[in-house]
C-alpha positions in Angstrom: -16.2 -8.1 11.9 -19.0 -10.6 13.4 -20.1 -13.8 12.7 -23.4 -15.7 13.3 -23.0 -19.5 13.3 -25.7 -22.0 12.5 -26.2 -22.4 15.9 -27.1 -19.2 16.7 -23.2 -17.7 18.4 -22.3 -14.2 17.6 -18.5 -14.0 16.7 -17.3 -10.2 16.8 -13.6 -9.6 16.3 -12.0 -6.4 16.6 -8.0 -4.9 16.3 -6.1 -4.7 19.3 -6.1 -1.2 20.6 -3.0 0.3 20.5 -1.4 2.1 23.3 -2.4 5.9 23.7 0.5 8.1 22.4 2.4 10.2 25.3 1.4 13.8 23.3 -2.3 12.6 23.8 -2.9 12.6 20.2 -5.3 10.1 18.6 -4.7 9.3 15.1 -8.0 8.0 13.5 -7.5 6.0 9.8 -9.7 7.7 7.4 -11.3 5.3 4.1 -13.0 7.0 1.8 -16.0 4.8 0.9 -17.0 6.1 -2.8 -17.7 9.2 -4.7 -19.2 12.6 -2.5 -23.2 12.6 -2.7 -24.7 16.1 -4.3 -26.6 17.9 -2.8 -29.5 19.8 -5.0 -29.8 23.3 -4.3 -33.3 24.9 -4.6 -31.9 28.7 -5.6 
């Protein structure tokens, strides 16, 4: 998230990052943001 005061100071907050499982994995959230686009076929 950022934010731009009336001054002109850019604000940008971030979570934490959290500490790297020993496996290695990386587990990455997923959000669906709305319905899939379709895609027009010319056949």
């Amino acid at each position: 998230m950022s934010r731009l005061s009336s001054d002109g100071v850019l604000t940008v907050t971030a979570p934490k990052v959290l500490p790297m499982p020993s496996s290695g994995e990386r587990i990455v959230p997923i959000q669906q943001t709305g319905p899939v686009k379709k895609i027009m076929s010319n056949e």
